[in-house]
N, C-alpha and C positions, 0 to 999 in steps of 0.2 A: 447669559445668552445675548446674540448681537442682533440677529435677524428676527422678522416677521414673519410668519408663517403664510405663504402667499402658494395661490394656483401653481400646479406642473406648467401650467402651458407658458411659466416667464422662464424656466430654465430649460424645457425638453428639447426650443428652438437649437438650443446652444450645445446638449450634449451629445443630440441627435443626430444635428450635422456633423462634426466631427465622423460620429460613425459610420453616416453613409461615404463620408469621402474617403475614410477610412479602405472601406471597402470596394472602390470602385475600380482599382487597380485587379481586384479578384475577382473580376465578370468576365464572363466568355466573351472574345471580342468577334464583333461582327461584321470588321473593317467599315464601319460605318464612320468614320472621323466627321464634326460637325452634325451628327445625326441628333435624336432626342436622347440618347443615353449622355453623350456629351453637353449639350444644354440642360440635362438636367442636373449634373454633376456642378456645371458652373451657378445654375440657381441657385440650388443647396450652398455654395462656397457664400455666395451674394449674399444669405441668411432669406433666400425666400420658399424654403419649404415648400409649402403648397403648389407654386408653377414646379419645383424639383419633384413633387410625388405625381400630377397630372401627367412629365414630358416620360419618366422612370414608365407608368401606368401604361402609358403609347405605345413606350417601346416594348413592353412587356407582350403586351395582342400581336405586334407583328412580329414574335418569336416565336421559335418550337423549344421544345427541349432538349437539350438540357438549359440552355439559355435564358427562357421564359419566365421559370420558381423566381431565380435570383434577382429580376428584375423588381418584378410581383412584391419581392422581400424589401428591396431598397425603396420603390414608392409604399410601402407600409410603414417603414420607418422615416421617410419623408412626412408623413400623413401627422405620427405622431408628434414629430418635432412642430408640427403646425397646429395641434393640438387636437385633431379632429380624430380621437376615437373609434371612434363607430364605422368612418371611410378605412382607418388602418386595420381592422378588422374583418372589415369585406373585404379588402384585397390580401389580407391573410389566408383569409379562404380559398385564396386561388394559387395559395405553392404549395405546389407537392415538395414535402422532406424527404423523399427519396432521390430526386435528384440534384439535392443540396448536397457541397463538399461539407468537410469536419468544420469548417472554420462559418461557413455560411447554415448551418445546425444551430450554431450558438449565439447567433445572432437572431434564429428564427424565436429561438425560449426566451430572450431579451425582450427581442420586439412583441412577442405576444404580452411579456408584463408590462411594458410599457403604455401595449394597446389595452390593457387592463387598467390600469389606475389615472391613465389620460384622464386630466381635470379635476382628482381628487388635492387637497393639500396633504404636503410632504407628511405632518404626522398620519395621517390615513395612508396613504399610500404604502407608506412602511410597515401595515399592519400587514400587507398584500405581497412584500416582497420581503419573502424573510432570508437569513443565509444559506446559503446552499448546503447542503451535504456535503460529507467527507467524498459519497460517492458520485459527485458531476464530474463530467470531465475539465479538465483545466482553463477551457476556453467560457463553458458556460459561468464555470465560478469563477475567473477574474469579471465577467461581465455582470455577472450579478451581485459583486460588492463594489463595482465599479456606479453601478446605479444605486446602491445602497449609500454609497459615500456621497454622493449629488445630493440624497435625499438628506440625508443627514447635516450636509451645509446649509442647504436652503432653508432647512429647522434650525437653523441657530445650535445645532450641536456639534460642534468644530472640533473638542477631544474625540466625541464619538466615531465623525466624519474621519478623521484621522487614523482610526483604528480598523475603519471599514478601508481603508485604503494598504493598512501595515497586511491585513489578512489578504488584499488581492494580490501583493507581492507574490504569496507562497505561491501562488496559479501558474506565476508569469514564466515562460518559458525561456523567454528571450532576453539575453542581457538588456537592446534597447530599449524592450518595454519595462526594464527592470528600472533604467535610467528615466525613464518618461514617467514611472510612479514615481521614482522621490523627488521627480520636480516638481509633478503636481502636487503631493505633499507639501512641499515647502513655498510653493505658490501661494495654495491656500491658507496655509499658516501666516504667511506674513501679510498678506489681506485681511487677516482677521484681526479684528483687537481686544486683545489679551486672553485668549482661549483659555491661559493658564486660570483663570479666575474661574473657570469652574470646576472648582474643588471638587464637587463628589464624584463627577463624570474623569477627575485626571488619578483619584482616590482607589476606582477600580479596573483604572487604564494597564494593559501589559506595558513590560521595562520599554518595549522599544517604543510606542505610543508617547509615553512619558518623556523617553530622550529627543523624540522630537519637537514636543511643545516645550521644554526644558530649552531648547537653542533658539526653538523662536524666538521666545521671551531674552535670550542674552541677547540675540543679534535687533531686537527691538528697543536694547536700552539706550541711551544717552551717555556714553563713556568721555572720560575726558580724553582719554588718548589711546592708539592703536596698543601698547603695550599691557593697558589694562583690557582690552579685547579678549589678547592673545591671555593672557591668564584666566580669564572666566573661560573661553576655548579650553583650553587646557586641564582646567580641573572640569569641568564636562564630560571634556572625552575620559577622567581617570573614573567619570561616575559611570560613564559608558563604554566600554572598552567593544569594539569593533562594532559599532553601530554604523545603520545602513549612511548615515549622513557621511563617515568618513570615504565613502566610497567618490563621491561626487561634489556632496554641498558644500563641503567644509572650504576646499580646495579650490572651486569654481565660483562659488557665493560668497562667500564670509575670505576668502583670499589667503587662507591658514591650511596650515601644509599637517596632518592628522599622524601624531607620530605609529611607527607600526605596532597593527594591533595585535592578531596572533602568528606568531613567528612557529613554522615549521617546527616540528622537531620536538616542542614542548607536550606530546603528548597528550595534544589536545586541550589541554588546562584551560579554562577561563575561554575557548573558544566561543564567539559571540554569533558567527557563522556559522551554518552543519549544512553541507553538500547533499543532497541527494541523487544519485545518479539512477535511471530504470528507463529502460526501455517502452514507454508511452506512448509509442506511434507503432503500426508492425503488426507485423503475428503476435506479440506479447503484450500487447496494451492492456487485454483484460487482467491477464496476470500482476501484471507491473503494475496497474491502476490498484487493485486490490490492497499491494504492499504499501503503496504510498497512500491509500483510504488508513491503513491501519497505521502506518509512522503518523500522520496529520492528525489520528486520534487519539496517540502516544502525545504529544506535541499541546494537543488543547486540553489534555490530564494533567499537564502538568504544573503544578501549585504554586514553586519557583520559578523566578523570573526567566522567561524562555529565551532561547538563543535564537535569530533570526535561521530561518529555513529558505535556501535555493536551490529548485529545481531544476536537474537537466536532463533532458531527451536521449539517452546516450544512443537513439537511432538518429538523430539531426545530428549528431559531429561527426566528422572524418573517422578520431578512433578514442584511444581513451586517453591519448597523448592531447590532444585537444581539450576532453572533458575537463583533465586537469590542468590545463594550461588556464584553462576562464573560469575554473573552480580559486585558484593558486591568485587570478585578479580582480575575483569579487570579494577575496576576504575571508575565502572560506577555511576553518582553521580544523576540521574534520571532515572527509567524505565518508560515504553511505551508499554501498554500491559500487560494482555497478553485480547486475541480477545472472549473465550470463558466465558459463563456465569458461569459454575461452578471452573472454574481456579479463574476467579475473585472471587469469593467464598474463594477458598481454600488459596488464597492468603490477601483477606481481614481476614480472620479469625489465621492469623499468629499470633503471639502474639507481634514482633516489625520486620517492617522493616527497615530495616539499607538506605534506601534513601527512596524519594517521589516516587510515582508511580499515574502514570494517567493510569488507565485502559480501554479498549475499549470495554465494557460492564457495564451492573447496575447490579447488587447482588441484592435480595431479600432480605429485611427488615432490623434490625441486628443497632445496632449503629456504624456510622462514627467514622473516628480519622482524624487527624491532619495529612495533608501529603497523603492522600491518596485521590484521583479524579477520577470520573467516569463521562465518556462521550462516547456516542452510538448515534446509527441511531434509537433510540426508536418508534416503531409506537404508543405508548401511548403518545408521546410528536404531532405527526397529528393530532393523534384522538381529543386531546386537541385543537388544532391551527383551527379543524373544526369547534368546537363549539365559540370560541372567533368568526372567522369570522362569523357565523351567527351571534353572538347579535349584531355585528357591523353590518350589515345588517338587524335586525329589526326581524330577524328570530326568534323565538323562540318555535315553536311545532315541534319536530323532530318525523319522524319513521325513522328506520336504518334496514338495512339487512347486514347481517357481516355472515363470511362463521362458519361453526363448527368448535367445538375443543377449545381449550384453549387458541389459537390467537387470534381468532374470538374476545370469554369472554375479555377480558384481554383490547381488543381496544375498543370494548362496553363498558366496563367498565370505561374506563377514559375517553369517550364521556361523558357517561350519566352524572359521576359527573362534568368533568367540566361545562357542559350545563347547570345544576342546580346550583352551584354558580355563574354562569351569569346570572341569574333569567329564564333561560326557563325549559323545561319538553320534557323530552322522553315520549310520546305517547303510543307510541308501535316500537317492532322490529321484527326481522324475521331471523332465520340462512338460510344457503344453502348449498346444499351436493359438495362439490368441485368436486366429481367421476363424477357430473352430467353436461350435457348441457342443462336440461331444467328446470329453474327455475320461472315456471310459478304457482306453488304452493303457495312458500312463498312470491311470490313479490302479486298476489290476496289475502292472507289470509293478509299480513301486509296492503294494501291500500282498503280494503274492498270492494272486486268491485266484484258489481254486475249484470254488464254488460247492454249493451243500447237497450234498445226495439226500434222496428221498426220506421223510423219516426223522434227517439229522438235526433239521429246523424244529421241531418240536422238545426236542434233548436240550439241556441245561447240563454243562459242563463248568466248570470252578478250579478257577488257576490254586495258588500255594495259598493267596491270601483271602481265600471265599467270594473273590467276586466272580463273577458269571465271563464266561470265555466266550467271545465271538467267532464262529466255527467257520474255517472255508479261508481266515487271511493269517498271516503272519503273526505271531505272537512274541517278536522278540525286540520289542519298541513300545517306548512309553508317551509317546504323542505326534502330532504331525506339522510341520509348521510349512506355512502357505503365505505365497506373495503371490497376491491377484487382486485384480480393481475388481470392485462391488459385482458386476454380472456373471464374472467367471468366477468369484469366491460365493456364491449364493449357488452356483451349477455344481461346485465341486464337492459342496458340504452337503451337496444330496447326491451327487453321487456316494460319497464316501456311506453314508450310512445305505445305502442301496447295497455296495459290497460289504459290509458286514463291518464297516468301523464307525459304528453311530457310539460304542464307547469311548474309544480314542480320542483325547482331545485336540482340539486343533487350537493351534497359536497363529495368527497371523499378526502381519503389519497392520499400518492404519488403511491404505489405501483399500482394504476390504469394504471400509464403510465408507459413500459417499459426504459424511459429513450432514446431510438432511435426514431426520428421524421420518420412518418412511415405513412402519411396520406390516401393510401388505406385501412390500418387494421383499422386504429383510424377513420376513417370517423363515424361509431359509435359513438364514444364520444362526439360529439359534442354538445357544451351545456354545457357539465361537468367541473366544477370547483373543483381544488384537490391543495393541499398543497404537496410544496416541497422545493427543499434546490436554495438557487443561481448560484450553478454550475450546473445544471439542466435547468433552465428556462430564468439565464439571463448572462450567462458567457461570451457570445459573446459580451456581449454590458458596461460590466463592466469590466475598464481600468485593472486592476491589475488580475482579472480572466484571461481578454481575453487573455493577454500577457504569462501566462503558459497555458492555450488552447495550443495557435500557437503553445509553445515550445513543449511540449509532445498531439501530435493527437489522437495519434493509445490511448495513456491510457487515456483522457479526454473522449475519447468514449467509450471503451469498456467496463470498472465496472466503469460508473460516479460516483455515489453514492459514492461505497467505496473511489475508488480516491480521492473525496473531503473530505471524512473522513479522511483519511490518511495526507492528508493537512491542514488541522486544525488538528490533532494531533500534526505534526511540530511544529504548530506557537502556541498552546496551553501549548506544554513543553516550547518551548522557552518563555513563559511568566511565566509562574514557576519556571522557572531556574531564572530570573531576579526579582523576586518577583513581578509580577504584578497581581497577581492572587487574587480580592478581592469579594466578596461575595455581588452581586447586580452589577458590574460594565458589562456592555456591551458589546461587542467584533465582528466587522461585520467577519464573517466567509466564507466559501467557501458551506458548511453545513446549514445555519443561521446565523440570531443575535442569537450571546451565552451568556450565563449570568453564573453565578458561584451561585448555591445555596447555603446557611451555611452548610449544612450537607456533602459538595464537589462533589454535581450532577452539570455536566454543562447538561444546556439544553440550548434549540435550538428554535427560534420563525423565523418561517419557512414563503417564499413568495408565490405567489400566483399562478395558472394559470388557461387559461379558453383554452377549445378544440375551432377550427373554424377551416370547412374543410379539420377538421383530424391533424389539426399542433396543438399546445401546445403555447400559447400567456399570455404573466407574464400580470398581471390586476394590477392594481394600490389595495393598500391597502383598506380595505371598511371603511369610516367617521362612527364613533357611531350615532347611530339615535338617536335623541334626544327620541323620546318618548318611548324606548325599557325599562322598567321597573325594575332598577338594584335590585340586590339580596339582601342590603339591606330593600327594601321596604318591603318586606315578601309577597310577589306574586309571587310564582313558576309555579303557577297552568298554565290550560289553560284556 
């Protein structure tokens, strides 16, 4: 170790400022030029804090809002960089986060730890600001290992510091700020002397922490001559293949030209890059946040030396021509994404992409190429998973009720056919008005019921095989299958036994169950059996699930579904990157068993579960019945 461990208040001056001035280009302007917002602005530049949080403080009173919070924010963080606590705190108390932008929010959780551990030393301090979660948003978490890496220099822990800085990369949205971390990187490294010496901390450092105290240390030696440079350069980067250094340092610091690292075309091999592209900003943030909590949980599972991850907004670029244009100059030798259906469109219909791309969506129709993969949460891959489990159950006369619209069609549709190449027959089906709560229309017009004369309800009648006949509907179908979200599939499974098919059983999708175990809402369901993924129904009790469960709570709950998608994207690139990606092979998932089609769809053969008392319980696989009448024989009929 090189440093003392000394007060926040000899470095808060120094990182503080930076941030207020950071920010002051992002306050509502109040044509005030020469006013106190600009004198305080010039304070803070001058390093004098305290006059910059008193003239911020001024102008903040003679504001309204929206103007006011923000000011309030920047003399709070003036406060802090002064070292005064207890002042940044009081005037915390006077911004509303309500009428703070996204970028001035992440500032506000900053500045409130800040105004927390003001005065403590760095190792105390860090007992106070731990790493963020998978689920902050990207602004909170580059800021918060952006302050964890300050703490960590100032402690004399400079691999550590280094490693808090390699994680705020993942955050960074923006190429510049991508470029502004590995110069502060590499600033701090060469300030340092000889970080490489501390073994234990470089012992459990990740590959890319390593490859950058690894070049410090060369570009720190005493060479006799530039030739012997370029050769430690050299076998460096063979130890390190597409490490962030080549992007910038190698070429602009060190004056060595980084031969190319992953070249297009190779299938991703050895890629040291992986692109993530998702929509983060928008109507889909929380979605797309979700995916990327669960990739970044896939990402810190894993054992093997990790490839560097960058993020991009694909709502901040023009189109996806862009996304890959500064994907194609950061390095990136795999993309991931992008989430929407028509991006994967506009992106499959490129004329070459210069690396693989696994997309998180299917395209509509169109020929495949080489390199290019699509894998989604498809509910036409359910609707399929319902029809195999009935013939494995003996099932084969379906009627369906599926809501309108073109969801509806689309999930019908890849029931019926798959049900017909397992040799059974759609019957009949039924839509239903989603605006509505009472669907007693089409579930009587689908099971033909013509309700029980007096008398008849008392009467026990018994089909061929002695079980009990339900009198008043249709008796020429062996179960019902249903795509409805939780409120209309909890409405429809009381109707159905209202009209007389409380024995028929019902098969739906996943989207039946919210995903939260919820046994007063779902006491409804009970009885229903729906297909879903294994982080859904059995992640508690599966060794490698449960164990990221425990580690991230808060995001195994809140978007399961996406999460686990996100998670098997991880390990789905990382099987691409290493070539194991073959056409028919297997793959237990977080999502399913996934398999690789020829044409580069992964799909997904999804487990099982039944309602009881309103809980969701995973069912064993169903055994083929022996006498269910496969598709070759040529009886679909009923």
């Amino acid at each position: 170790m090189i440093a003392i461990p000394t007060p926040l208040t000899r470095w808060l001056p120094l990182v503080t400022a930076a941030f207020i001035l950071a920010g002051c280009a992002a306050l509502p302007t109040g044509g005030d030029r020469g006013g106190p917002v600009d004198r305080a602005a010039a304070a803070a530049s001058r390093g004098e804090p305290s006059q910059a949080s008193v003239l911020y403080e001024q102008a903040a009173q003679a504001s309204s809002e929206p103007r006011r919070s923000p000011l309030y924010l920047r003399a709070a963080e003036a406060a802090v960089a002064a070292g005064d606590g207890e002042r940044a705190q009081q005037l915390l108390d006077q911004v509303d986060a309500n009428s703070l932008g996204a970028e001035d929010e992440a500032r506000l959780v900053t500045a409130e730890l800040r105004a927390e551990v003001a005065g403590l030393p760095p190792a105390q301090a860090l007992e106070h600001i731990t790493p963020p979660s998978a689920g902050a948003s990207p602004l909170v978490a580059a800021r918060t290992w952006s302050l964890r890496a300050e703490l960590l220099f100032e402690a004399g822990r400079i691999v550590d510091g280094v490693h808090a800085l390699v994680q705020r990369s993942v955050w960074l949205l923006e190429p510049r700020a991508v470029r502004n971390n590995d110069e502060r990187i590499w600033d701090r490294l060469r300030a340092a002397q000889s970080p490489e010496q501390d073994r234990s901390a470089l012992a459990g450092a990740d590959a890319i922490t390593r490859g950058w105290v690894e070049l410090a240390g060369i570009a720190g030696q005493v060479t006799p001559d530039r030739e012997a440079l370029t050769r430690d350069l050299q076998a460096w980067e063979q130890r390190h293949p597409g490490h962030p250094a080549t992007r910038h340092i190698l070429p602009e610091r060190l004056g060595y030209q980084p031969m190319s690292p992953d070249m297009p075309g190779d299938g991703g091999r050895g890629a040291r890059v992986v692109g993530l592209a998702l929509p983060l900003s928008g109507q889909f943030e929380g979605a797309a946040g979700a995916v990327r909590d669960g990739f970044l949980a896939g990402y810190y599972e894993e054992s093997t030396p990790r490839a560097d991850v960058r993020v991009y907004d694909t709502n901040r670029q023009r189109d996806m021509a862009a996304v890959i244009d500064q994907a194609r100059s950061d390095g990136v030798g795999i993309l991931v994404g992008p989430l929407g259906k028509e991006q994967v469109t506009d992106l499959a219909e490129m004329p070459r992409l210069p690396m693989p791309v696994l997309a998180l969506n299917y395209r509509d129709g169109a020929d495949q190429f080489p390199g290019f993969y699509q894998f989604g949460l498809a509910p036409e891959d359910e609707a399929r998973a319902v029809a195999d489990r009935a013939a494995a159950e003996g099932w084969r006369r379906a009627i369906a009720l599926v809501p309108d619209g073109d969801w509806g069609q689309r999930v019908l549709g890849a029931f019926e056919e798959a049900l017909y190449y397992a040799g059974g027959n759609l019957v009949d089906y039924a839509t239903y008005d989603t605006s509505q709560n009472d669907h007693a229309e089409p579930i009587k017009r689908v099971l033909k019921y013509t309700g029980v004369r007096e008398g008849q309800a008392r009467e026990v009648a018994t089909g061929p095989d002695g079980e009990p006949i339900e009198r008043g509907r249709r008796q020429d179908v062996d179960f019902v299958f249903l795509a409805a979200q939780p409120s209309h599939a909890r409405l429809i499974r009381t109707q159905l036994r209202f009209y007389r098919a409380s024995r028929l059983p019902v098969l739906a999708t996943s989207h039946a169950f919210t995903g939260q175990v919820d046994p007063d809402r779902d006491i409804d369901l009970n009885g229903l059996m729906f297909a879903d993924m294994p982080w859904v129904l059995s992640r508690r009790d599966v060794p490698r699930l449960a164990q990221i469960a425990e580690r991230w709570p808060d995001d195994a709950d809140r978007y399961p579904r996406l999460f686990a998608m996100g998670l098997d994207a991880w390990r789905l690139a990382a099987r691409i990157r290493a070539g194991e990606m073959r056409a028919g092979d297997l793959f237990e998932g977080a999502t399913g068993e996934l398999y690789l089609e020829p044409d580069g769809q992964i799909r997904r053969r999804l487990d099982w579960g039944k309602f009881s008392r309103g809980k969701p319980k995973p069912i064993e696989p169903a055994r083929p019945n022996d006498g269910f009448i496969p598709v070759n024989a040529g009886q679909n009929g009923t």
